[in-house]
C-alpha positions in Angstrom: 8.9 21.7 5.5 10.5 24.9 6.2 13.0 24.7 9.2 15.1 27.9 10.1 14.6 29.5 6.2 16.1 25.8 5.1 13.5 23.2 2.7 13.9 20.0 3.9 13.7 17.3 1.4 11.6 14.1 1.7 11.2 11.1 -0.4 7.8 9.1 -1.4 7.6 5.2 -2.6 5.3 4.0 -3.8 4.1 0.0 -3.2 1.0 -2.4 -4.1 -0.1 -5.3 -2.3 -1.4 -8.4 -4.1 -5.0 -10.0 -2.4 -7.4 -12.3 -3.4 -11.5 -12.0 -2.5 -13.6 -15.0 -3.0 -16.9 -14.6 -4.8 -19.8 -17.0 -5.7 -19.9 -15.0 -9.1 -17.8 -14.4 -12.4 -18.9 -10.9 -12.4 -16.9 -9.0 -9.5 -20.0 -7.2 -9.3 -21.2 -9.0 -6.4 -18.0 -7.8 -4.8 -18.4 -5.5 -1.7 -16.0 -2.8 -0.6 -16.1 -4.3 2.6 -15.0 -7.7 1.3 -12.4 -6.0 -0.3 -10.9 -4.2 2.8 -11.2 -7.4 5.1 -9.3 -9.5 2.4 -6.6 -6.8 2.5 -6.3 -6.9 6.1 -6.2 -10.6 6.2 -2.9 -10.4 4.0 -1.6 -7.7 6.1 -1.9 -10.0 8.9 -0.6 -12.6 7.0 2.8 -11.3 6.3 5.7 -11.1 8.7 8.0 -7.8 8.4 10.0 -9.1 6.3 7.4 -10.6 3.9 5.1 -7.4 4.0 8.4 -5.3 2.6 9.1 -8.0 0.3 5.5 -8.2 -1.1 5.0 -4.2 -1.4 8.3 -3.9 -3.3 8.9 -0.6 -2.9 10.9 0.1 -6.0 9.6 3.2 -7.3 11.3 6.2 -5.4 11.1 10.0 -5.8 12.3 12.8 -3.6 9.9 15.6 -2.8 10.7 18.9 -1.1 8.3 20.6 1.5 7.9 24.3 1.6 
C-alpha cells in the first residue's frame, strides 16, 4: 500500500489446521464438502486462543510489500 509516495511492508503466514470427518466408507468419496466445512468449524470451536495458535503453527513467515 502506497502511503504518502512510501511502500508499506506487510508480512503473510501461513498455517494448517488438522480435522477429522467421519464416514461409513473407506473411499472418502462419499465425503461431502459440507461435511468437510462443518468438521472444520467444530475444531474451530473446539480450540481456545491459545490452542487454535498452537494448532495452526504459524511457522512459515514472508514479508510482502504493497504498491
Amino acid at each position: 500500500m502506497k502511503y504518502g509516495g512510501t511502500n508499506i511492508s506487510f508480512y503473510s503466514s501461513v498455517g494448517s489446521l488438522l480435522f477429522t470427518v467421519e464416514h461409513e466408507e473407506e473411499s472418502v468419496d462419499s465425503v461431502k464438502a459440507s461435511d468437510v466445512r462443518t468438521n472444520i468449524l467444530k475444531r474451530l470451536a473446539s480450540l481456545t486462543d491459545e490452542d487454535l495458535l498452537s494448532s495452526v503453527e504459524l511457522n512459515d513467515t514472508v514479508e510482502e510489500e504493497r504498491v
